[in-house]
N, C-alpha and C positions, 0 to 999 in steps of 0.2 A: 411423550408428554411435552407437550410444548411450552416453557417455562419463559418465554418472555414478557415484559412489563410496558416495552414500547414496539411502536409502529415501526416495520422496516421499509425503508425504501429499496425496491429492487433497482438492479443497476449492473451495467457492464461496464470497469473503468479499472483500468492499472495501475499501479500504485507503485513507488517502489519504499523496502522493506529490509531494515537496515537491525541486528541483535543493537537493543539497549546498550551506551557504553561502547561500541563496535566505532573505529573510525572510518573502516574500509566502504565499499562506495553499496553495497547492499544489492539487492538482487530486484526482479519487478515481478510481482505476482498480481490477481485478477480479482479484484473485490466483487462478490456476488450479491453482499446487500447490504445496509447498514443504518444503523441507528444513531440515536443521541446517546448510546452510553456502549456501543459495540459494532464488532462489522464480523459477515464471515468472507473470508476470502481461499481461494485455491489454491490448496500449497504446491499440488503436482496433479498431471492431467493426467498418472495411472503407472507413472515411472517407477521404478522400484531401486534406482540409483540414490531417488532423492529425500532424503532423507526426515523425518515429519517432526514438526518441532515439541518438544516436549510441555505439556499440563506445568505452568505457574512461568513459563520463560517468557521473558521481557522483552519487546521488539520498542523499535519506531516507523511509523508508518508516515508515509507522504505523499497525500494525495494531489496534484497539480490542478489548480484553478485557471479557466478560459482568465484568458487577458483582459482589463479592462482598460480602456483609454486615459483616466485620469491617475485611477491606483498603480496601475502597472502588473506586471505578473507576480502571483503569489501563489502560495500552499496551504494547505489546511496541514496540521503535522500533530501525528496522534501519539501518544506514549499511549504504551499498551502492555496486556498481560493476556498470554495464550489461558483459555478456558475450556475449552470444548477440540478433540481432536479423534476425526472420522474417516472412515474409507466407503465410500459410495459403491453399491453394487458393480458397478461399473470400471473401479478403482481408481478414480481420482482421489484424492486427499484434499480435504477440507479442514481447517482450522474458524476455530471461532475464536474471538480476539475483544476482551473488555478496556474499553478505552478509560483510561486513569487520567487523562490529562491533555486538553486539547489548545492549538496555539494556532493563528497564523501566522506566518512564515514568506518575508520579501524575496523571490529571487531575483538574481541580477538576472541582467540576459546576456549570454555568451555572444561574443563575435560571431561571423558567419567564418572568416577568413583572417589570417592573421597580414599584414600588411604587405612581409614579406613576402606572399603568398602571392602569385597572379589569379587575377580572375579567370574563373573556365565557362566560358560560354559554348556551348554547341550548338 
């Protein structure tokens, strides 16, 4: 039974995926589709090492926005709560994920090189 209220948009995009509260740098998983109030994405392509997030656990999600000229680079950055979690015939693992709270988000942009650092051309 298919219980959703909005439109999903399909999509192939990475994301990366940090536990609520977590400071360490988060992991990058593959957003299959997503909406205005949820997304489902791929927790594991069939791994049995990796372990599936549990029904009411709190993430943060960040998705990276193409650059713009004027704005600069930014993120859409979702608070979230796991809701839905499945294994596909196949065995991948899927997680559905309802968005609580959504922001965007300035990033810097990193150096190419650090000063000290010689340029490497080949």
């Amino acid at each position: 039974m298919d219980r959703r209220n909005r439109d999903r948009l399909m999509m192939s995009v990475f994301c990366r995926i940090t536990r609520a509260g977590s400071h360490r740098k988060g992991t990058w998983k593959r957003i299959e589709n997503i909406s205005g109030t949820g997304m489902l994405l791929v927790w594991s392509s069939g791994e049995t090492d990796i372990k599936p997030p549990n029904i009411g656990e709190r993430f943060t999600v960040e998705l990276q926005l193409p650059a713009h000229p004027v704005f600069g680079q930014k993120a859409m950055q979702f608070e979230t709560k796991v809701v839905r979690v499945f294994r596909q015939p196949n065995g991948r693992v899927m997680a559905g994920f309802e968005s609580t709270r959504t922001r965007f988000k300035f990033i810097r942009p990193a150096p190419w090189a650090e000063d000290s650092e010689p340029a490497m051309v080949n």
